[in-house]
Biopython code that builds the backbone (N, CA, C, O; Angstrom):
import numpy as np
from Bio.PDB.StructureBuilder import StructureBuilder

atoms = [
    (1, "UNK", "N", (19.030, 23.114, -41.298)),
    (1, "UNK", "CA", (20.393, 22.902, -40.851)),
    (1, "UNK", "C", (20.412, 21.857, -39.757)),
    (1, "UNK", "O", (19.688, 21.970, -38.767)),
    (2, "UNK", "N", (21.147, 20.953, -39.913)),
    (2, "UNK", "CA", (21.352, 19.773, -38.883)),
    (2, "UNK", "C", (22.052, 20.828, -37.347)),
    (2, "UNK", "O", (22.631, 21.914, -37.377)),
    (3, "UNK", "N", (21.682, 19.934, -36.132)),
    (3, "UNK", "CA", (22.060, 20.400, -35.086)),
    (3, "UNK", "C", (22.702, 19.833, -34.284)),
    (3, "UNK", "O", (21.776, 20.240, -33.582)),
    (4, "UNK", "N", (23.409, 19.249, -33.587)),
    (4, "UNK", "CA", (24.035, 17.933, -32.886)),
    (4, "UNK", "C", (24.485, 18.608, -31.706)),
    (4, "UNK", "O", (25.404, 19.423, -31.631)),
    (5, "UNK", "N", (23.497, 18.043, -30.492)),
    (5, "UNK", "CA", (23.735, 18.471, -29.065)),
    (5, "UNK", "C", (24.036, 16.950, -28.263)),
    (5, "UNK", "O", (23.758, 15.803, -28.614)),
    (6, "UNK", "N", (24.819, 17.550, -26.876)),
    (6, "UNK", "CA", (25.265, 16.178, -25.898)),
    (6, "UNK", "C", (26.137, 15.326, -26.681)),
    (6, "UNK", "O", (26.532, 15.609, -27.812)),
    (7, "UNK", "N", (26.515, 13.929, -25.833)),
    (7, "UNK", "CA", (27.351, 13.215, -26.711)),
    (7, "UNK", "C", (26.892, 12.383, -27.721)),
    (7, "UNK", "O", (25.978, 11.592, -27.485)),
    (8, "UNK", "N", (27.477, 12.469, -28.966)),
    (8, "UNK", "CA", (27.166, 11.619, -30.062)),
    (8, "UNK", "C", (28.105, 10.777, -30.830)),
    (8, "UNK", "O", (29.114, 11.166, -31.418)),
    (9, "UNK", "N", (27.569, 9.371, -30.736)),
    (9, "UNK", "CA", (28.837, 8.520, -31.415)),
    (9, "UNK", "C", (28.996, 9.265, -32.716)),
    (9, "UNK", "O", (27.975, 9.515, -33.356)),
    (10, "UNK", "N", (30.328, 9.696, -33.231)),
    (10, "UNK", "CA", (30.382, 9.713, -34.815)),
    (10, "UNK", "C", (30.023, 8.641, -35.344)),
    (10, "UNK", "O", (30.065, 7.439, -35.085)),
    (11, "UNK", "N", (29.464, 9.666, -36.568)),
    (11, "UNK", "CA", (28.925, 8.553, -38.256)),
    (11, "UNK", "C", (29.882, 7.606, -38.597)),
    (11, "UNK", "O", (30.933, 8.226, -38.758)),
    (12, "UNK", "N", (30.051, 6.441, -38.786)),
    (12, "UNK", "CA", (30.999, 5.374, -38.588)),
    (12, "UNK", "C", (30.910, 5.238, -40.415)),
    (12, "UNK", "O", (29.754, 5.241, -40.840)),
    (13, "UNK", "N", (31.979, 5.128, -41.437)),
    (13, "UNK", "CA", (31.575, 5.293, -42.748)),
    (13, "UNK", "C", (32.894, 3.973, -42.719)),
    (13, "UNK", "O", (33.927, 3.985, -42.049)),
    (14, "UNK", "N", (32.514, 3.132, -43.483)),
    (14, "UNK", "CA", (33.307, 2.419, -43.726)),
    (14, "UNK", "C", (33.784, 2.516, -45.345)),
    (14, "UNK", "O", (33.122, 2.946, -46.290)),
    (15, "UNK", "N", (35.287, 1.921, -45.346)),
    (15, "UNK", "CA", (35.980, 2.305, -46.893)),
    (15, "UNK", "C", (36.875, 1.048, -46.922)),
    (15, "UNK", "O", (37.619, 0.605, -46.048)),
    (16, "UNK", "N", (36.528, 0.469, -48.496)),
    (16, "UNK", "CA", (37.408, -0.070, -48.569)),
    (16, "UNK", "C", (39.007, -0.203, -48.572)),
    (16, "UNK", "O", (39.819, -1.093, -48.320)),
    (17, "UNK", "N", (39.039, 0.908, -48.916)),
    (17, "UNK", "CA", (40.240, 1.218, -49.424)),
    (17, "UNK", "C", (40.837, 2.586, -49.396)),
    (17, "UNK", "O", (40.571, 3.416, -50.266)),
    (18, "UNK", "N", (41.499, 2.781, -48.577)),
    (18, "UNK", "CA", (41.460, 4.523, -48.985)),
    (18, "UNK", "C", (42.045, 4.894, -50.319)),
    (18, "UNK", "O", (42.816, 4.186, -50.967)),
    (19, "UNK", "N", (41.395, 6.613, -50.810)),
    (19, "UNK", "CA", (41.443, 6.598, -52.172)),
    (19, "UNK", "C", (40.391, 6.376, -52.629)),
    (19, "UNK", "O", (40.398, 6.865, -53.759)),
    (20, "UNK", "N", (39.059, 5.721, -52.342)),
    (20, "UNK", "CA", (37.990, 5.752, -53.227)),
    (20, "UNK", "C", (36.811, 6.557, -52.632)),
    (20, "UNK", "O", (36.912, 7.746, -52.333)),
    (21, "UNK", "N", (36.010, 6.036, -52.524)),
    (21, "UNK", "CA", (34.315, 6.974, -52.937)),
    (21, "UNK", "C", (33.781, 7.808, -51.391)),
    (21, "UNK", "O", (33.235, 8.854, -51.041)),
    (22, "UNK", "N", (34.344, 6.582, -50.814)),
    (22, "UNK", "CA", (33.996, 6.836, -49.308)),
    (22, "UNK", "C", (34.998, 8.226, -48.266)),
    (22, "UNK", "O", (34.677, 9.053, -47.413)),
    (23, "UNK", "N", (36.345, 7.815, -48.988)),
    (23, "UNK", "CA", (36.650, 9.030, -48.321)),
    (23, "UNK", "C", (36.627, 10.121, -49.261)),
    (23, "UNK", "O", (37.498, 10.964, -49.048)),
    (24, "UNK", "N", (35.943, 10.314, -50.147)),
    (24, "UNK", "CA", (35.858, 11.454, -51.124)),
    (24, "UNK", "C", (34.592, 12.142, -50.023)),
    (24, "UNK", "O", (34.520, 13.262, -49.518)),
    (25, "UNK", "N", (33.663, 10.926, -49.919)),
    (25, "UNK", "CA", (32.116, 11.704, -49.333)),
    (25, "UNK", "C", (32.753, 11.701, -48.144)),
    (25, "UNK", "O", (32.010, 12.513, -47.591)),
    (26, "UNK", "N", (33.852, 11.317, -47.001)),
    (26, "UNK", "CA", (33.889, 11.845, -46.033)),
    (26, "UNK", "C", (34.477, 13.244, -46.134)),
    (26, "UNK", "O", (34.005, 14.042, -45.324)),
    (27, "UNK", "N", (35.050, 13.528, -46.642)),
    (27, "UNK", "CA", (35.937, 14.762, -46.923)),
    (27, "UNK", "C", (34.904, 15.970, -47.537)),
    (27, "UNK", "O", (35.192, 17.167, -47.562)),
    (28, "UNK", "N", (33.753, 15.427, -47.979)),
    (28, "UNK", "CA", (32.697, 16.130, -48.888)),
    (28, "UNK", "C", (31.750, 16.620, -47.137)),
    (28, "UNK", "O", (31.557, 17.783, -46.782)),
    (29, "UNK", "N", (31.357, 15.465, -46.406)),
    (29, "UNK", "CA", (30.552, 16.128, -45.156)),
    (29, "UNK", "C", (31.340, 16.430, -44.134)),
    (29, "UNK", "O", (30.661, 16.473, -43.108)),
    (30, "UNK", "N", (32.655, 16.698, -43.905)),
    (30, "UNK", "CA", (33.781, 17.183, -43.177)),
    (30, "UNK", "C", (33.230, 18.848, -43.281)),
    (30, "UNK", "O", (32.849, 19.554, -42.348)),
    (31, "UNK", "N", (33.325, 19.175, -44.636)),
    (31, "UNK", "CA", (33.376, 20.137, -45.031)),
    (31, "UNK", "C", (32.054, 21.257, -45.037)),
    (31, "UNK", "O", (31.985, 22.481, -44.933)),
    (32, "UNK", "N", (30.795, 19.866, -45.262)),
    (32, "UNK", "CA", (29.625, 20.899, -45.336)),
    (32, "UNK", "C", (28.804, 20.413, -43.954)),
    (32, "UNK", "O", (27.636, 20.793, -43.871)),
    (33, "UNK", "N", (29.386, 19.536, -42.791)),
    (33, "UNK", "CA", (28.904, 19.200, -41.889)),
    (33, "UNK", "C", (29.913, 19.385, -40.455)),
    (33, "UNK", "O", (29.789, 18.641, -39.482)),
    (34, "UNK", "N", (30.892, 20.484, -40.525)),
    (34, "UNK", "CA", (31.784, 19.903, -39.888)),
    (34, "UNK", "C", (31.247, 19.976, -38.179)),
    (34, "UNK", "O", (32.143, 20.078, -37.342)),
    (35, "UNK", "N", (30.007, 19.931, -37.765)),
    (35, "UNK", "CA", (29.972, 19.508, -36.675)),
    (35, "UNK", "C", (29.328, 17.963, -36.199)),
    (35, "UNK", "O", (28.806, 17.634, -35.134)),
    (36, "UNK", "N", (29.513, 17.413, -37.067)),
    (36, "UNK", "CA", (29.566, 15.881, -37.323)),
    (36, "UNK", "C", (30.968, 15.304, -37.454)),
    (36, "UNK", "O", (31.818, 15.540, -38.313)),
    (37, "UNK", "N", (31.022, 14.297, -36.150)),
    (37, "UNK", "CA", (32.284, 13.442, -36.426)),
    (37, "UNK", "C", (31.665, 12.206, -37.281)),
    (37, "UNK", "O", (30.560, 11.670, -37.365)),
    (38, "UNK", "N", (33.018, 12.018, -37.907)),
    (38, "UNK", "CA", (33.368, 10.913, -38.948)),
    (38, "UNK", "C", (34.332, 10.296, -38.759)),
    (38, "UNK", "O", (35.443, 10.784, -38.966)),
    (39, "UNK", "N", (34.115, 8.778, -38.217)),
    (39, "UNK", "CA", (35.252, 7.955, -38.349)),
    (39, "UNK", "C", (34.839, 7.035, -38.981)),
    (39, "UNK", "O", (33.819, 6.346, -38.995)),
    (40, "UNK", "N", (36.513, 7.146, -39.955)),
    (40, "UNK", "CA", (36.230, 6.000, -40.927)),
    (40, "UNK", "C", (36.972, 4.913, -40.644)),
    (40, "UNK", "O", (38.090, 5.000, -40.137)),
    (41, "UNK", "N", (36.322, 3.647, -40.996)),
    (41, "UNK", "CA", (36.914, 2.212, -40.344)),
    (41, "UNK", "C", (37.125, 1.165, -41.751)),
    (41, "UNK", "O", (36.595, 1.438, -42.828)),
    (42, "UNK", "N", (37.678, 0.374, -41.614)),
    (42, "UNK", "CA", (38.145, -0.344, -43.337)),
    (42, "UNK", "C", (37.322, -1.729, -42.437)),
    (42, "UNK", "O", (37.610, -1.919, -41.255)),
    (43, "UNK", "N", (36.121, -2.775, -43.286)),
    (43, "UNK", "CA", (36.012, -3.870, -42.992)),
    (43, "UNK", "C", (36.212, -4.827, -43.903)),
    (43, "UNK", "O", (35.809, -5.990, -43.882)),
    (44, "UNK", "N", (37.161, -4.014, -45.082)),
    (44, "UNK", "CA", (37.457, -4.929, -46.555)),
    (44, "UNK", "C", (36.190, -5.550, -47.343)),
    (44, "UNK", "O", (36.070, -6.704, -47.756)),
    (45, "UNK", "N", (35.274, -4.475, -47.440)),
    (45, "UNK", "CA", (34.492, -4.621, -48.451)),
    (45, "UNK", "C", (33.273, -4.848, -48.328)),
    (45, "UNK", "O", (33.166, -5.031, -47.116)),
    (46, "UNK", "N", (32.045, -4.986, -48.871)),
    (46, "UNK", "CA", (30.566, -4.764, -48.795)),
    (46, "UNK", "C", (30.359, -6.165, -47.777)),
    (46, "UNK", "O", (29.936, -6.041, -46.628)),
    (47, "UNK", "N", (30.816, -7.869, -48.534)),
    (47, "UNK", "CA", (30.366, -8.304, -47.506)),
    (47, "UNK", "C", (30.758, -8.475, -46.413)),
    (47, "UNK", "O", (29.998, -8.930, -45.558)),
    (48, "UNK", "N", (31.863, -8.204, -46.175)),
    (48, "UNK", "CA", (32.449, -8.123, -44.198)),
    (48, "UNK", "C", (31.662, -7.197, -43.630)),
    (48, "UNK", "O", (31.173, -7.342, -42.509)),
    (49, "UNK", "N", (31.462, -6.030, -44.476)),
    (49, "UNK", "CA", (30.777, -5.008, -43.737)),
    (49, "UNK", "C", (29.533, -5.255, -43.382)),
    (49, "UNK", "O", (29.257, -4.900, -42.236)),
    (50, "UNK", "N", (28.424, -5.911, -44.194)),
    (50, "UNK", "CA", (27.250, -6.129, -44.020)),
    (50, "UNK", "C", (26.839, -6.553, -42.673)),
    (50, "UNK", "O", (26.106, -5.701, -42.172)),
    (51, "UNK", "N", (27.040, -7.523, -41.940)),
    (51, "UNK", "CA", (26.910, -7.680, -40.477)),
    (51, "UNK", "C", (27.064, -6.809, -39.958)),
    (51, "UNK", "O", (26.195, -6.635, -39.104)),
    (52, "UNK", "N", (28.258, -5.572, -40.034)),
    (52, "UNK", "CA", (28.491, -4.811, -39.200)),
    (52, "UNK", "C", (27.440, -3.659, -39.037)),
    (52, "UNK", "O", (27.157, -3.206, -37.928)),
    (53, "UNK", "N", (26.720, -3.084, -40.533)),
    (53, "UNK", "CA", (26.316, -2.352, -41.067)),
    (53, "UNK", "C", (24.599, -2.849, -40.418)),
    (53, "UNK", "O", (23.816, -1.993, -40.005)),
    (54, "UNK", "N", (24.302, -4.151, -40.440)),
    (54, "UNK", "CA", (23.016, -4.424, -39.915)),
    (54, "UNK", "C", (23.192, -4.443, -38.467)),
    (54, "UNK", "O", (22.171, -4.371, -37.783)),
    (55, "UNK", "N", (24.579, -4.548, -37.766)),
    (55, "UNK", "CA", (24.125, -4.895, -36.411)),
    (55, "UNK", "C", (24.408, -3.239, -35.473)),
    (55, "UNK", "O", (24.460, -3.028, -34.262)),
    (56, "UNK", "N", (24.563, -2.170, -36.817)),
    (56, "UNK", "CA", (24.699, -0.726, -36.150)),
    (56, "UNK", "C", (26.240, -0.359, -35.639)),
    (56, "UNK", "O", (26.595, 0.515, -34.847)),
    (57, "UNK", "N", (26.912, -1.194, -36.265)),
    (57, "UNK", "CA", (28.321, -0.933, -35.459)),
    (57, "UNK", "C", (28.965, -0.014, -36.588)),
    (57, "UNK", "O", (29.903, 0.712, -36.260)),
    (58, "UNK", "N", (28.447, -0.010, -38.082)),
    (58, "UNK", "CA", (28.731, 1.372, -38.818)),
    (58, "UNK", "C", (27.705, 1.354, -39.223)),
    (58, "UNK", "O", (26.835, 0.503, -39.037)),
    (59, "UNK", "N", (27.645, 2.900, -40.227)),
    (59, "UNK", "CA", (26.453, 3.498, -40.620)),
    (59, "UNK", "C", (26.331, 3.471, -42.398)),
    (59, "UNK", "O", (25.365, 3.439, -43.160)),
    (60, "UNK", "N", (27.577, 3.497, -42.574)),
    (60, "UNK", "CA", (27.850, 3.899, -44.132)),
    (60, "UNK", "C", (28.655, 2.969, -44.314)),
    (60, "UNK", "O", (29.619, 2.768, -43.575)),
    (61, "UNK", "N", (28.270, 2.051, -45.658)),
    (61, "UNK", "CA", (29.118, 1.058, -46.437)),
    (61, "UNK", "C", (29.298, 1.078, -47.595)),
    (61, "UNK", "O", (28.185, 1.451, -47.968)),
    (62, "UNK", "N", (30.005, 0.927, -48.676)),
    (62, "UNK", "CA", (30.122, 0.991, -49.814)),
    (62, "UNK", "C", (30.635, -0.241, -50.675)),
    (62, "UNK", "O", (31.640, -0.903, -50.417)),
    (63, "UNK", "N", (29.722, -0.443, -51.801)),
    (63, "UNK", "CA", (30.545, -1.485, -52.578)),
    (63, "UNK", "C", (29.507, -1.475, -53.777)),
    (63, "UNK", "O", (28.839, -0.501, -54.125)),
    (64, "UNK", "N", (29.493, -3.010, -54.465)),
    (64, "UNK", "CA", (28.662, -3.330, -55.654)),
    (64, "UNK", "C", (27.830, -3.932, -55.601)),
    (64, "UNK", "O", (27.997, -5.131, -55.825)),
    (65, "UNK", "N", (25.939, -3.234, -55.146)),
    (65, "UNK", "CA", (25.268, -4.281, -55.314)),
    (65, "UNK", "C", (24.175, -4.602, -56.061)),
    (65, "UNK", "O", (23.021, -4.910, -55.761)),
    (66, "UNK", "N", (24.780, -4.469, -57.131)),
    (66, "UNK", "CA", (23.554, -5.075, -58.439)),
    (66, "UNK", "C", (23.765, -6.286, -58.355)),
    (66, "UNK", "O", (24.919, -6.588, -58.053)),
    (67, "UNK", "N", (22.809, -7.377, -58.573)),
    (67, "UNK", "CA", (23.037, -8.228, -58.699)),
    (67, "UNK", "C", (23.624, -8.931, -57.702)),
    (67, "UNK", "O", (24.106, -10.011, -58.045)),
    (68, "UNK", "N", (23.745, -8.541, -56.266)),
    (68, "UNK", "CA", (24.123, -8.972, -55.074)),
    (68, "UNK", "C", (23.180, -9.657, -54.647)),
    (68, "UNK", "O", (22.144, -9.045, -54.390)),
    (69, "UNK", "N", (23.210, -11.046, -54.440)),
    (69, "UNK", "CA", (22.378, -12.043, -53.702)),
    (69, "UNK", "C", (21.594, -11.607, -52.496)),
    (69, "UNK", "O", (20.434, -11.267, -52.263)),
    (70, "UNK", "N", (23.228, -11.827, -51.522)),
    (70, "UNK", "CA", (22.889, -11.508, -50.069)),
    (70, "UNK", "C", (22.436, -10.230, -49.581)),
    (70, "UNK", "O", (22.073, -10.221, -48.405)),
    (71, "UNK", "N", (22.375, -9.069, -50.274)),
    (71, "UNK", "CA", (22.262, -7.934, -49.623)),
    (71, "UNK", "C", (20.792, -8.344, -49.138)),
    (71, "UNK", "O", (20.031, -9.055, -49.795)),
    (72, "UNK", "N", (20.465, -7.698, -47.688)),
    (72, "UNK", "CA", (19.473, -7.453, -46.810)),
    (72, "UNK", "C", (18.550, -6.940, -47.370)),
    (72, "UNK", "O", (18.917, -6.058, -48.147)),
    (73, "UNK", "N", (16.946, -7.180, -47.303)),
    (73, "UNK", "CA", (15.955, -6.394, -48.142)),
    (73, "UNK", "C", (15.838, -5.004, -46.923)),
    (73, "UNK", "O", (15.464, -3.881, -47.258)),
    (74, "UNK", "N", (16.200, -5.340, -45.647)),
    (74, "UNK", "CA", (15.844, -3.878, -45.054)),
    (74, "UNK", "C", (17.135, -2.840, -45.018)),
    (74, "UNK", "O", (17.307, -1.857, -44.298)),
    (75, "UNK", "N", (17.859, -3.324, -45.899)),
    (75, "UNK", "CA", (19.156, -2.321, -46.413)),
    (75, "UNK", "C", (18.607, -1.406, -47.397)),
    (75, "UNK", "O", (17.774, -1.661, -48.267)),
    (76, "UNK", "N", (19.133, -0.405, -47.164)),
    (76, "UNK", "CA", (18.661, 0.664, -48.488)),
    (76, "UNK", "C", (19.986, 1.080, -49.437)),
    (76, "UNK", "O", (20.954, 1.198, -48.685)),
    (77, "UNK", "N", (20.252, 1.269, -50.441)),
    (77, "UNK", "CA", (20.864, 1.582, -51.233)),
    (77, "UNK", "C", (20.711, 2.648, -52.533)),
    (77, "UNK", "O", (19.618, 2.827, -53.071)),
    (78, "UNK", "N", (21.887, 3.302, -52.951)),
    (78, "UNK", "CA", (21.782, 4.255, -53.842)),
    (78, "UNK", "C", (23.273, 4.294, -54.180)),
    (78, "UNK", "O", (24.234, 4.188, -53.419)),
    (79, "UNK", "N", (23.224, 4.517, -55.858)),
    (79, "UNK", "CA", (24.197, 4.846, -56.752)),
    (79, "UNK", "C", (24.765, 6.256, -56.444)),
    (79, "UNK", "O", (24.034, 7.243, -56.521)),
    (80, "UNK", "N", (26.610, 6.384, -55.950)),
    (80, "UNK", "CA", (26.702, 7.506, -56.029)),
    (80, "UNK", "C", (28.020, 7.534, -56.697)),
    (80, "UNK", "O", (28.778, 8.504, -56.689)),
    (81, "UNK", "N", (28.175, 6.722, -57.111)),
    (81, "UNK", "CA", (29.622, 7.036, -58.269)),
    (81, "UNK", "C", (29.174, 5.507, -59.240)),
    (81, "UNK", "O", (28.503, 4.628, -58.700)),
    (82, "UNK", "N", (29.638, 5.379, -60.651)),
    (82, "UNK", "CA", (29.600, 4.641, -61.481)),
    (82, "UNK", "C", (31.413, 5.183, -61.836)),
    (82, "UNK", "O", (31.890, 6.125, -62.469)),
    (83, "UNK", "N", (31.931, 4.185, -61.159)),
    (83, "UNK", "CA", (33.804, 3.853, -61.898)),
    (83, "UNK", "C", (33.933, 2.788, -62.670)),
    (83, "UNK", "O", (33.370, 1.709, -62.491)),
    (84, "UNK", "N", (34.646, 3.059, -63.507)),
    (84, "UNK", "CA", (34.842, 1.833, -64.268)),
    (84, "UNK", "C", (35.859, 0.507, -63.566)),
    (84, "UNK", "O", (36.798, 0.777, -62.818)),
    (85, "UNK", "N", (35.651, -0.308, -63.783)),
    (85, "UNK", "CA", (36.518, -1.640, -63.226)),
    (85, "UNK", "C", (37.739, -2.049, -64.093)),
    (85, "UNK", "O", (37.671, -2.140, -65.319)),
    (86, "UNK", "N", (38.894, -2.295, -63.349)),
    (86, "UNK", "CA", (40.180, -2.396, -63.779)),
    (86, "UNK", "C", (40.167, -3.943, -64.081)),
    (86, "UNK", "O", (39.678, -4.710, -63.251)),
    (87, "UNK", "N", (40.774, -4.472, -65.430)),
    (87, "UNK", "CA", (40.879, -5.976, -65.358)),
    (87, "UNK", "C", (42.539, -6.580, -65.626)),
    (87, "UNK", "O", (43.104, -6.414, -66.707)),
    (88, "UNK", "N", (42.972, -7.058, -64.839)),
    (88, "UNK", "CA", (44.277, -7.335, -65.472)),
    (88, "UNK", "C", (44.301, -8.740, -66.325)),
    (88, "UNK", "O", (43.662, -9.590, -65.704)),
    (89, "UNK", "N", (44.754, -9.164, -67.357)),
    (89, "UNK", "CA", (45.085, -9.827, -68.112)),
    (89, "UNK", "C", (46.565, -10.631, -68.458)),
    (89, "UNK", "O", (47.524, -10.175, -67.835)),
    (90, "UNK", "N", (46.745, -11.347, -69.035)),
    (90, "UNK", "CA", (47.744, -11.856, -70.029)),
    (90, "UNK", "C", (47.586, -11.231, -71.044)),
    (90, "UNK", "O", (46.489, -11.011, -71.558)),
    (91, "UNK", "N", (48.964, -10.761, -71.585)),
    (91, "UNK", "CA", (48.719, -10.277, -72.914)),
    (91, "UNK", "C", (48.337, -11.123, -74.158)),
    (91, "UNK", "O", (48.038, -10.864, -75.324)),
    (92, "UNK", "N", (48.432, -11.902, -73.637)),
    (92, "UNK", "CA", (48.044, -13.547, -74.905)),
    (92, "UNK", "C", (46.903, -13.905, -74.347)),
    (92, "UNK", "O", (46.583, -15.094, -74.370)),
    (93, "UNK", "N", (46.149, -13.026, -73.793)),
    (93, "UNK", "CA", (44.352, -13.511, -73.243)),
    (93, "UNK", "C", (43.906, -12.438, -74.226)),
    (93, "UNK", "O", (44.153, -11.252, -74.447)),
    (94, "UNK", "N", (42.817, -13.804, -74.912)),
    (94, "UNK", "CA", (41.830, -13.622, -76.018)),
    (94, "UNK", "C", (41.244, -12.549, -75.372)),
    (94, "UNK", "O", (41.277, -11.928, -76.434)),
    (95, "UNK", "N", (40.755, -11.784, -74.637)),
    (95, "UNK", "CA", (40.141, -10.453, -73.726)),
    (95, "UNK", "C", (40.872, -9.495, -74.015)),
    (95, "UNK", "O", (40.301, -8.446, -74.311)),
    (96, "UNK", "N", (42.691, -9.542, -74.029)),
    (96, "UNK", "CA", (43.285, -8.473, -74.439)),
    (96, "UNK", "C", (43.579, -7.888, -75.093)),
    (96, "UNK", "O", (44.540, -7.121, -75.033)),
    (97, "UNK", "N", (42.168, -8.210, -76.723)),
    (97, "UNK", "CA", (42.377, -7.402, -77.919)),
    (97, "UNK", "C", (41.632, -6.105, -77.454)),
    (97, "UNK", "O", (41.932, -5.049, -78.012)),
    (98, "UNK", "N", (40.721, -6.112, -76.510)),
    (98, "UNK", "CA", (39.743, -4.805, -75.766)),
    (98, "UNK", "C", (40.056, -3.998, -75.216)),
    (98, "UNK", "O", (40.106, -4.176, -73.999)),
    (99, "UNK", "N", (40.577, -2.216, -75.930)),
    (99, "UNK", "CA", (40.563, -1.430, -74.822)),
    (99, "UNK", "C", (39.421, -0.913, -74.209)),
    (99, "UNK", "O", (39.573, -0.027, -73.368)),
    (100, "UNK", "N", (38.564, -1.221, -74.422)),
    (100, "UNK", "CA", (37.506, -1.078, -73.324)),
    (100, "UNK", "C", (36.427, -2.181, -73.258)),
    (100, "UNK", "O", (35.303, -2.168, -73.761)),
    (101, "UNK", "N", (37.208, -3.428, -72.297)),
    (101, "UNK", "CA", (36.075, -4.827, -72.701)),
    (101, "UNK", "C", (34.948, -4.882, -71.738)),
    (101, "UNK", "O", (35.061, -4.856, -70.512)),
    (102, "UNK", "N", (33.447, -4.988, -72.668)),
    (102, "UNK", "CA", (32.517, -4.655, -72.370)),
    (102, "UNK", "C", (32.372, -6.054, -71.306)),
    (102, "UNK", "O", (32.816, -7.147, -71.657)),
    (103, "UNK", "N", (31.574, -5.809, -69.749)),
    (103, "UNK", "CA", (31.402, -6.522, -68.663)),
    (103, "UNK", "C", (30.526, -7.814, -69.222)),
    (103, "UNK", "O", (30.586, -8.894, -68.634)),
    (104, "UNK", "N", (29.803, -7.644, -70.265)),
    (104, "UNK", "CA", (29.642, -8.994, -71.016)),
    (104, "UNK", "C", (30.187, -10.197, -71.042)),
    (104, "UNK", "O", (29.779, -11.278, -70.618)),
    (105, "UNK", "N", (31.573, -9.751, -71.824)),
    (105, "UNK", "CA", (32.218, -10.750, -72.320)),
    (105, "UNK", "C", (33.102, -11.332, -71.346)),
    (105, "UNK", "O", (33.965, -12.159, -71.642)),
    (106, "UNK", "N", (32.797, -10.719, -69.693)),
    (106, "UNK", "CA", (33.553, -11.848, -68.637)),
    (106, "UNK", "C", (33.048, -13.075, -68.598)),
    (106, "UNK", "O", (33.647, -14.147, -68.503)),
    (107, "UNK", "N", (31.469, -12.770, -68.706)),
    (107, "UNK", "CA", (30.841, -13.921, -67.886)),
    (107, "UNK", "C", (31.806, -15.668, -68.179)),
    (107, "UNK", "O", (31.992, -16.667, -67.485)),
    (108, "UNK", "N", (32.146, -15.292, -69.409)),
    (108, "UNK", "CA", (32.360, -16.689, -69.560)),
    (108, "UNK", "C", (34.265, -17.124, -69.433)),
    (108, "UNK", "O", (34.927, -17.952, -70.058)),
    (109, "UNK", "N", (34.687, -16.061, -68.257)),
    (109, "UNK", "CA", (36.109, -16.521, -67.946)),
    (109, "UNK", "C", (36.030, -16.499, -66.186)),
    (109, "UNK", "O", (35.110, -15.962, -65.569)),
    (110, "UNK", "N", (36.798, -16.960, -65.767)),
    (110, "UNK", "CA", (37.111, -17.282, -64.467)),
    (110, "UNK", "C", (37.358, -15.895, -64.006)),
    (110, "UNK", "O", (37.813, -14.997, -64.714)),
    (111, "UNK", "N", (36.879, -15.753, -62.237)),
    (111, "UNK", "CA", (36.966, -14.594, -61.566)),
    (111, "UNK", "C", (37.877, -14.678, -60.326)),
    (111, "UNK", "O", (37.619, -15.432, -59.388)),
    (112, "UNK", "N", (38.841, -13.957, -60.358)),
    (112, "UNK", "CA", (39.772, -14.236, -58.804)),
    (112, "UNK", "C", (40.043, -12.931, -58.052)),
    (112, "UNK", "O", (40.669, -11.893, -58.266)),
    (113, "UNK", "N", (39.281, -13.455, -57.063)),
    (113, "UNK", "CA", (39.128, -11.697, -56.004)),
    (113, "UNK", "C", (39.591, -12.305, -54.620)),
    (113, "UNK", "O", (39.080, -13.146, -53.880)),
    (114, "UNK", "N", (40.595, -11.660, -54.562)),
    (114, "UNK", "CA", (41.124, -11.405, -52.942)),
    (114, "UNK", "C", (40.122, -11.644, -52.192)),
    (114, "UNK", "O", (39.014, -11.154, -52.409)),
    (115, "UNK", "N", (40.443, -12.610, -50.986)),
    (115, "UNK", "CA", (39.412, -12.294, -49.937)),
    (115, "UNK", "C", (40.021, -12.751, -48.452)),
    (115, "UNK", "O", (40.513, -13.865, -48.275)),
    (116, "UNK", "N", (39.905, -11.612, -47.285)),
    (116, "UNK", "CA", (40.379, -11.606, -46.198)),
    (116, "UNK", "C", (41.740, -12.044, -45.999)),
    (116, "UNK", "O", (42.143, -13.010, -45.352)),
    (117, "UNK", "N", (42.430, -11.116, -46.705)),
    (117, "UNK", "CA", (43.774, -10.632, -46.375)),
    (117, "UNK", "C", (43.911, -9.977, -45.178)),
    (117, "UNK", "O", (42.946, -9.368, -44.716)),
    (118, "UNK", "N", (45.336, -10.019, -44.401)),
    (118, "UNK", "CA", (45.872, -9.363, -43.924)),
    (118, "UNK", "C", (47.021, -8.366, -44.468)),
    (118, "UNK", "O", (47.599, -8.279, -45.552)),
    (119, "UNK", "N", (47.102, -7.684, -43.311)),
    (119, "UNK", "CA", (48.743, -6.314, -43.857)),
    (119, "UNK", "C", (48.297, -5.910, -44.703)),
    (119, "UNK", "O", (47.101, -5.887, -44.993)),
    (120, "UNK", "N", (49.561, -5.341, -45.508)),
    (120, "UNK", "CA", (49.681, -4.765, -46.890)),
    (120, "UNK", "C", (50.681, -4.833, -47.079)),
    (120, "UNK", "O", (51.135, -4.439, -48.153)),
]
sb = StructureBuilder()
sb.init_structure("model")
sb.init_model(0)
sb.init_chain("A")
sb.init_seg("    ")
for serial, (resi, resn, name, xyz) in enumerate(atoms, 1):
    if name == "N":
        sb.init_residue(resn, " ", resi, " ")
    sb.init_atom(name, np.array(xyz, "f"), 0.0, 1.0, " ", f" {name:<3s}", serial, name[0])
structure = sb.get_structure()
């Protein structure tokens, strides 16, 4: 059984988004840890977080990294959810004969991902 005496920064878990994986597992060690604080902080995604995550300012990050270039070799990682990925389309995109189009057949169309937004 874990023990936590004197003052201790809470486990800093970062989420992209609330609604996904991260606050599922915070809500999961709330429950079977609750003398562990958890604050969760949004840094919009694996790579904003990565600096933060190497320089100790959080503990827990989440995102996609197969096939991730930059990830750190003294980062450790592990699979704890496999979700499927949402793609939006044109309905007149050759892709949108697929109800379930295999991650294959992107490679060879253009990719457009948000990056460092503000608000909502």
């Amino acid at each position: 059984m874990l023990q936590v005496t004197g003052a201790v920064r809470p486990v800093r878990l970062d989420e992209i988004t609330e609604g996904l994986i991260g606050a599922f597992l915070a809500q999961e060690l709330r429950v079977n840890l609750p003398e562990v604080l958890i604050e969760i902080v949004q840094t919009q995604g694996l790579t904003a977080g990565l600096r933060q995550l190497q320089d100790g300012d959080i503990d827990l990050t989440f995102g996609r990294v197969h096939g991730y270039q930059a990830l750190p070799r003294n980062l450790q990682h592990q699979l704890v959810s496999f979700a499927p990925l949402g793609v939006v389309l044109a309905a007149n995109h050759p892709l949108a004969q697929w109800d379930q189009l295999p991650v294959d057949k992107l490679s060879s169309s253009p990719l457009l991902v948000q990056h460092g937004t503000t608000g909502r």
